[in-house]
C-alpha positions as CSV (number, residue, x, y, z in Angstrom):
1,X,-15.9,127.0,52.2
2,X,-15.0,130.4,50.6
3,X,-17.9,132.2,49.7
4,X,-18.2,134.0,46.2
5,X,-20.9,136.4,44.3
6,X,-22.6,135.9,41.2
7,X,-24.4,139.0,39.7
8,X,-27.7,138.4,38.1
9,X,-29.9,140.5,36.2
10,X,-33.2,139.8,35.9
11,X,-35.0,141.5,33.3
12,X,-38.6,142.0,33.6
13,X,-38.5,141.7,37.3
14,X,-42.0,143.0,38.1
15,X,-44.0,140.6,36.0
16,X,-45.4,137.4,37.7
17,X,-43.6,134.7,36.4
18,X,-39.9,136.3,37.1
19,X,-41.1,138.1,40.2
20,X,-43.0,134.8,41.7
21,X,-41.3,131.7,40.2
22,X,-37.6,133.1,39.8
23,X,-37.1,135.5,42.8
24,X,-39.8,134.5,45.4
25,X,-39.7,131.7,45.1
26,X,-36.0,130.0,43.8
27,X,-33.7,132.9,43.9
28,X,-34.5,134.7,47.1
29,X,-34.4,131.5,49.5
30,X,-31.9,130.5,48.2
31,X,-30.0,133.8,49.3
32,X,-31.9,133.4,52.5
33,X,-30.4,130.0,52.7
34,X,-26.6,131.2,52.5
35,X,-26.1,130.2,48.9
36,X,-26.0,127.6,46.7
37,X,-22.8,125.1,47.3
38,X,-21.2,124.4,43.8
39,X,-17.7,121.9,44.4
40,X,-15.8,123.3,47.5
41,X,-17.4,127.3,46.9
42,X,-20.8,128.8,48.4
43,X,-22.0,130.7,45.4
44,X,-24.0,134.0,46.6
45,X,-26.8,135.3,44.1
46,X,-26.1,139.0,44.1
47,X,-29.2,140.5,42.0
48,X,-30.3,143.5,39.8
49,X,-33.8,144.2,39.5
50,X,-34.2,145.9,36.1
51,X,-37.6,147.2,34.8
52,X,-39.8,149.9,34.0
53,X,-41.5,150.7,37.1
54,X,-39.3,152.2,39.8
55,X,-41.5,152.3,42.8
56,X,-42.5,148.9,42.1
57,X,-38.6,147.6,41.6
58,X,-37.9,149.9,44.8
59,X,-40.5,148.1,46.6
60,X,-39.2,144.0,45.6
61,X,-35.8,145.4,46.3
62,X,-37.1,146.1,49.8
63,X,-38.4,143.1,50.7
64,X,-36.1,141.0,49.5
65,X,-33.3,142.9,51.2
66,X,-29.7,143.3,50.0
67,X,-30.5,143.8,46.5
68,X,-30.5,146.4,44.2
69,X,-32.8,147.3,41.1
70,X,-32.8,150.1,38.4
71,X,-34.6,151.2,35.3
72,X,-31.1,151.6,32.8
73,X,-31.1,148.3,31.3
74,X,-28.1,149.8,29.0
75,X,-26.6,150.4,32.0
76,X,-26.9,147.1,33.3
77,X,-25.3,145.2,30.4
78,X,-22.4,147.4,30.6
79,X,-21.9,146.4,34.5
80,X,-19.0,143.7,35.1
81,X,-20.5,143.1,38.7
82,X,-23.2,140.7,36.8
83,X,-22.0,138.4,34.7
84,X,-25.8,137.2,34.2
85,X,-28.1,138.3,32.3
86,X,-32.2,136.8,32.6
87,X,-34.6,137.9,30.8
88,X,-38.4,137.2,31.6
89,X,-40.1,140.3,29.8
90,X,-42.6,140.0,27.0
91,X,-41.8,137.5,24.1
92,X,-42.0,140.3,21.3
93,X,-38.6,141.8,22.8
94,X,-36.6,138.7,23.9
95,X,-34.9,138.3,20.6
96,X,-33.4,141.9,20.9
97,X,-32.6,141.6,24.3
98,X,-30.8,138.9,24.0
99,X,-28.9,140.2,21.2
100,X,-28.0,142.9,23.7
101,X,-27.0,141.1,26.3
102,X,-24.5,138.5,24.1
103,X,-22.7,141.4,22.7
104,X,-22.0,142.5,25.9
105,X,-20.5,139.6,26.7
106,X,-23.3,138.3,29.2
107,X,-23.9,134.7,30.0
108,X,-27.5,134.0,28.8
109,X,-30.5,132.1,31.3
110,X,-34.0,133.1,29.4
111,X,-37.9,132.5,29.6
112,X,-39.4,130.5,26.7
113,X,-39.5,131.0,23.9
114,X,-35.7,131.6,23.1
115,X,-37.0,133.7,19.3
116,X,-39.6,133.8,17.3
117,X,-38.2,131.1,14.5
118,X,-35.1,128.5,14.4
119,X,-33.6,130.4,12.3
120,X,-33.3,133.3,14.6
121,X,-32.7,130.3,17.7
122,X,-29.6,129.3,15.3
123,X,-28.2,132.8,15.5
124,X,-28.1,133.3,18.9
125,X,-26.7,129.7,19.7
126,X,-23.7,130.8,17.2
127,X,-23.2,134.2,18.6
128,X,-23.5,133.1,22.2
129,X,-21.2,130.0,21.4
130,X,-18.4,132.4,19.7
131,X,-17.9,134.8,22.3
132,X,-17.2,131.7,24.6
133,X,-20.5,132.4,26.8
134,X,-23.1,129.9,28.8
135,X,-26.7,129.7,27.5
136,X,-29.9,128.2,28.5
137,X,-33.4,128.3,28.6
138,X,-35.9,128.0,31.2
139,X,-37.7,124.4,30.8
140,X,-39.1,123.8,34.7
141,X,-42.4,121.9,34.0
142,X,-40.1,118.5,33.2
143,X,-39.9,119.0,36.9
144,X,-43.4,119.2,38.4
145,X,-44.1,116.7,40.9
146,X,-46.6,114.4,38.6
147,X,-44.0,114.6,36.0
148,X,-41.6,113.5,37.5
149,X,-43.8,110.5,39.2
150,X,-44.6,109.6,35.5
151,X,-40.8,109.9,34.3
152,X,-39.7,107.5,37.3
153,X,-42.5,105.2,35.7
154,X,-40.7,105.4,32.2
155,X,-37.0,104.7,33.9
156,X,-39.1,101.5,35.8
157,X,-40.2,100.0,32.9
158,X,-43.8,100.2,34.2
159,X,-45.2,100.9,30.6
160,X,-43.6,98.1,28.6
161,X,-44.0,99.2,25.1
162,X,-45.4,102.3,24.7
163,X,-48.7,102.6,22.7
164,X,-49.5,106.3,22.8
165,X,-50.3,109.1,24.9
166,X,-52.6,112.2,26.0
167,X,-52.3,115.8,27.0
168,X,-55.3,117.3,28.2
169,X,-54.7,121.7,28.8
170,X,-56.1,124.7,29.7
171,X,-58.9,126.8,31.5
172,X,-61.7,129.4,30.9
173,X,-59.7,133.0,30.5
174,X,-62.4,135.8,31.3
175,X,-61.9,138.1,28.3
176,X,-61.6,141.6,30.1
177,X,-65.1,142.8,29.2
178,X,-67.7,140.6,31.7
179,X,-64.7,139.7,33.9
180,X,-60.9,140.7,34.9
181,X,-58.8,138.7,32.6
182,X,-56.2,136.1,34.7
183,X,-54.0,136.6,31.7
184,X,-52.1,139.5,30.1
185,X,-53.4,141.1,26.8
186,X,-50.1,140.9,25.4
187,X,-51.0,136.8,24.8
188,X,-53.7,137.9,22.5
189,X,-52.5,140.1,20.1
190,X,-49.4,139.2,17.7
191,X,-48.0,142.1,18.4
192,X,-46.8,141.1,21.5
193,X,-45.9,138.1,20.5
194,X,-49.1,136.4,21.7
195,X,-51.3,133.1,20.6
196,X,-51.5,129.5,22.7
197,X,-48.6,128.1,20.6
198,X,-46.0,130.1,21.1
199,X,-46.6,129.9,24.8
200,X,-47.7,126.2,25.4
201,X,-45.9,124.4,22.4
202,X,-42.4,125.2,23.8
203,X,-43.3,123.8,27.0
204,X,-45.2,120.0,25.5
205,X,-42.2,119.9,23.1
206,X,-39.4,119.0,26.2
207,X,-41.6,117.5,28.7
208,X,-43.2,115.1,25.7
209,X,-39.5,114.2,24.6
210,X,-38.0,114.7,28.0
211,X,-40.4,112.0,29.1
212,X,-40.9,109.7,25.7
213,X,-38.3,110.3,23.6
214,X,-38.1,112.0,20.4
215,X,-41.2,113.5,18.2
216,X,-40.9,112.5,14.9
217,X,-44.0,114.0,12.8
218,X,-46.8,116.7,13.9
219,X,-50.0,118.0,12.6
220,X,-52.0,120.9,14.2
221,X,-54.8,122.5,13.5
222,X,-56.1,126.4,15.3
223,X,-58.6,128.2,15.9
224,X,-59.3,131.7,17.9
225,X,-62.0,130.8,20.1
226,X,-63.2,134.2,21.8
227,X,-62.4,136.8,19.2
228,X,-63.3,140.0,21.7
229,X,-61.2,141.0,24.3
230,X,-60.7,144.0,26.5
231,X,-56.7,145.0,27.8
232,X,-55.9,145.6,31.0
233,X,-57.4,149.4,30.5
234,X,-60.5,148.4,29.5
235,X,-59.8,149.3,25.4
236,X,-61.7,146.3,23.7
237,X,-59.3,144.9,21.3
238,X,-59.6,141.9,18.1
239,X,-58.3,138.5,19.2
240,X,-55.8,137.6,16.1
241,X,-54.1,134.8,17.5
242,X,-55.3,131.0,18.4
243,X,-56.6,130.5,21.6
244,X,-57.0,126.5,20.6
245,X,-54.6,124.3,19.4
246,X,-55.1,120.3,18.6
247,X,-51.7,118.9,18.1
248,X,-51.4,115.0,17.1
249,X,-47.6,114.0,17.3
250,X,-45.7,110.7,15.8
251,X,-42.9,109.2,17.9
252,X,-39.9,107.7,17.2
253,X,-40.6,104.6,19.1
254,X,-43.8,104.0,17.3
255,X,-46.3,105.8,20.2
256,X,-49.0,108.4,18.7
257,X,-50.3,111.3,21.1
258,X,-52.4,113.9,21.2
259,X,-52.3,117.4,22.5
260,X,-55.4,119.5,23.5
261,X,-55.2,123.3,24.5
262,X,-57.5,125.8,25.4
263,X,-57.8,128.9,26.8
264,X,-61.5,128.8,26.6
265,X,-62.4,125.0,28.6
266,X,-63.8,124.9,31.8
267,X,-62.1,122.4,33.9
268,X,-63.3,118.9,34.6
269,X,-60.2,116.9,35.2
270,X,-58.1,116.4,37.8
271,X,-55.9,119.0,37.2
272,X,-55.1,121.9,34.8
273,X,-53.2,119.7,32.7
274,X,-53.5,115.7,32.7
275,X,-50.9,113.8,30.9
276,X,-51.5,110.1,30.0
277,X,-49.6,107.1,28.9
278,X,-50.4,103.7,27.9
279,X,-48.4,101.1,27.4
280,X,-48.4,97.3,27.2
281,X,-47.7,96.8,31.0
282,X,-50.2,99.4,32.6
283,X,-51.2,102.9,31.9
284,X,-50.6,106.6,34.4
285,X,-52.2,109.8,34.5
286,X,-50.1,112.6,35.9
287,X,-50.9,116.3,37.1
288,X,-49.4,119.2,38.2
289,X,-48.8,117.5,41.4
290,X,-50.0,114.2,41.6
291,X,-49.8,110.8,39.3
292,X,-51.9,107.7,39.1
293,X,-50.6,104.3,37.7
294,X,-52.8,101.1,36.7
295,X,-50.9,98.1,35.8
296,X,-51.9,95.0,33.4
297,X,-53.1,92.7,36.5
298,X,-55.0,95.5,37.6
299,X,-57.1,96.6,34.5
300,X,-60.9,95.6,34.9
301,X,-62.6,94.0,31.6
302,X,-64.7,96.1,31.1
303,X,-67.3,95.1,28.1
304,X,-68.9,98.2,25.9
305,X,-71.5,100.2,27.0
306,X,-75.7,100.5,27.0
307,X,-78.4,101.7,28.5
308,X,-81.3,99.6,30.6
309,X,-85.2,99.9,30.3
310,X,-85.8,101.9,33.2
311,X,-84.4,104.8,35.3
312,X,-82.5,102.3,37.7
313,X,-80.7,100.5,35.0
314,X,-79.1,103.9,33.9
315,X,-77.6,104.6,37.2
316,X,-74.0,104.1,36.6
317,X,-72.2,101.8,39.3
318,X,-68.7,101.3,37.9
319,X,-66.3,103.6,39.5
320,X,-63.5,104.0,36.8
321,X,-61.1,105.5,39.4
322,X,-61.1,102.9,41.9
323,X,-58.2,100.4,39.9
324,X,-55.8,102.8,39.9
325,X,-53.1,103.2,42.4
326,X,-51.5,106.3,43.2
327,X,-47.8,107.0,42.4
328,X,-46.1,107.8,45.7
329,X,-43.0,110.7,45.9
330,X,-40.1,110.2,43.9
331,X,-38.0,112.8,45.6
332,X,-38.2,115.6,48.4
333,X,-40.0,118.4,46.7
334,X,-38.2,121.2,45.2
335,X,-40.0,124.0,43.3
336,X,-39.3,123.5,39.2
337,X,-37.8,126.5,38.6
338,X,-35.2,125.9,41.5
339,X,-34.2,123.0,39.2
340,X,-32.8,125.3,36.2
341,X,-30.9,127.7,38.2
342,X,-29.1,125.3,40.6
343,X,-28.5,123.8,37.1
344,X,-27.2,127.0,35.3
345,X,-25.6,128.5,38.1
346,X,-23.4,124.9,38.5
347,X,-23.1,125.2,34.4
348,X,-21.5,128.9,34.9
349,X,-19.6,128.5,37.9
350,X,-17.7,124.9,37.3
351,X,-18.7,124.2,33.5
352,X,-20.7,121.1,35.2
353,X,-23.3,120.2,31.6
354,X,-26.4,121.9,31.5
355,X,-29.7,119.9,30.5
356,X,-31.6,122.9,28.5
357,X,-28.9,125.2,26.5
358,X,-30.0,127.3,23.2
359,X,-30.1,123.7,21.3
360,X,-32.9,122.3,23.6
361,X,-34.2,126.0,23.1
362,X,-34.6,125.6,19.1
363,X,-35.7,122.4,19.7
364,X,-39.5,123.7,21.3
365,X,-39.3,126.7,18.9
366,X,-39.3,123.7,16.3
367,X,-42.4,122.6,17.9
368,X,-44.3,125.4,18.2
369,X,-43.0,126.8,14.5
370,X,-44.1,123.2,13.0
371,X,-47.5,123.5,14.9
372,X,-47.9,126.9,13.0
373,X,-46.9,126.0,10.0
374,X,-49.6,123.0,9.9
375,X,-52.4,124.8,11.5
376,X,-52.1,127.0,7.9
377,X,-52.1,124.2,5.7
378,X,-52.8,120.9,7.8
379,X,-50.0,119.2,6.0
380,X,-47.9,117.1,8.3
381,X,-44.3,118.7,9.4
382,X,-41.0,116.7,10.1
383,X,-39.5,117.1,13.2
384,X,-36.3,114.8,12.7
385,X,-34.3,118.2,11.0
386,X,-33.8,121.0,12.3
């Protein structure tokens, strides 16, 4: 097999999510690996690191090894050794950056959320589309290890019909003032493009359809829980974006669901986010990692609730976790994000399809812009247009 580069940039290389997800931990073993094999070629991932910080790009570049980074993004557009251009910076600049990077003639891999609005989503797919160039967005949850576990139960048939459905999210974010933040001040303030639905919405829109099938009708309603915050230099700043967000969803094949995010829960679940479907046959819950089934045959009958006369009689001693079975591996594990770039690099290299271009893109801006759009006058939206 010959072996052939593919230059990458990636945009916004210091921050977490790019530096963790997409070099640490997909791109860079896969160079470590030898490359990716794509038909009878071994496809070499030849990177640009391109931020702000030079010491820290410097530094990556290091570690990583045979790689190279820079601070001239305009610079990097106009290179013809990378035909790829990722972005992973703050949400308030994608939209320009990606303008950027189509007109100069760059095939186009991106964080969530693609723009602010569909109608900005539509203009890229257009532009992208008539300069003959490959697009898609970053959707890796669909590939966690519980969701997957829960989507094999779908394929199975475990459910039967499908009755409806549950999404529990989130965890206490320290505000900055009492105690270091765990997230960036950026996803507080509309400036930078912050607020819970334009970072989570995008993500429930393709695992929910990916998994169920299409959403027909939302409803949302918002609020901004802690309305103080502090940035990362200690400047106290207003909150003026939701840190809540109760979603309830209509499906096509007749399932309701809910969706419950917060950024100001404390956790008591089994995992940051638990997502569970019932249906006629049996009922799951899956996790980040893990999934739990009970089917028909196993359900206790369980018969209301009460309360005794004396201490004793309120001890309660029915375990409600003991009838469910556990949801064994599907598949050797790969991390998610490995997923989208095996998948984008195939969908560059040898035109193989690709399961989340600018179309699936629009599709969770639709979400989230629905979700927004109820939250200010609790009407329901319809989600069968675009």
């Amino acid at each position: 097999m010959a072996t052939r580069e593919l230059g990458i940039i990636l945009h916004g290389a210091t921050g977490g999510i790019c530096l963790t997800q997409h070099l640490h931990n997909t791109l860079a073993p896969i160079r470590a690996e030898g490359g990716l094999v794509v038909g009878d070629d071994i496809i070499m991932p030849n990177l640009l690191l391109v931020g702000r910080n030079a010491e820290r790009l410097a530094a990556i570049a290091t570690e990583i090894g045979g790689i190279e980074w820079s601070t001239d993004l305009d610079a990097a557009l106009l290179n013809p050794a990378y035909p790829i251009f990722f972005d992973a910076a703050a949400t308030h600049m994608r939209l320009d950056l990606l303008k950027r990077a189509i007109a100069a003639g760059k095939h186009i891999y991106t964080e969530k959320p693609l723009a602010p609005s569909i109608k900005d989503g539509l203009a890229l797919l257009r532009t992208a589309e008539a300069n003959g160039l490959k697009h898609g967005v970053v959707e890796d949850k669909l590939f966690l290890p519980g969701f997957q576990k829960l989507q094999h139960l779908v394929d199975s048939d475990f459910f039967g019909r499908i009755l409806g459905f549950h999404i529990e999210f989130g965890w206490w974010v320290f505000d900055g003032i009492e105690a270091d933040s765990q997230r960036s001040s950026w996803n507080y303030q509309k400036t930078g493009g912050g607020g819970l639905i334009s970072d989570m919405h995008p993500h429930w829109r393709y695992i929910i359809e990916g998994i169920l099938g299409p959403i027909e009708r939302v409803t949302a309603t918002s609020w901004t829980g802690q309305s103080k915050r502090a940035d990362e230099t200690g400047k106290p700043f207003n909150v003026d974006v939701e840190d809540n967000v109760h979603t309830l969803l209509e499906m096509a094949n007749g399932a309701r669901g809910t969706i419950l995010s917060s950024w100001t829960t404390r956790v008591r679940r089994d995992d940051l986010v638990t997502f569970q479907v019932d249906g006629t046959k049996g009922s799951a819950v899956a996790g980040i990692r893990r999934c739990w089934k009970q089917a028909a045959s196993d359900t206790p009958a369980f018969h209301g609730f009460g309360v005794g006369r004396d201490a004793d009689a309120m001890r309660n001693t029915v375990n409600y976790n003991d009838p469910w079975q556990e949801v064994p591996d599907v598949a050797p594990y790969k991390n998610p994000y490995r997923f989208g770039w095996e998948g984008f690099i195939n969908h560059v290299v040898a035109d193989a399809p690709f399961y989340a271009d600018f179309s699936a893109g629009i599709r969770d801006v639709q979400l989230a812009e629905a979700c927004q759009h109820s939250a200010k006058d609790g009407s329901w939206i319809d989600m069968t247009q675009l």
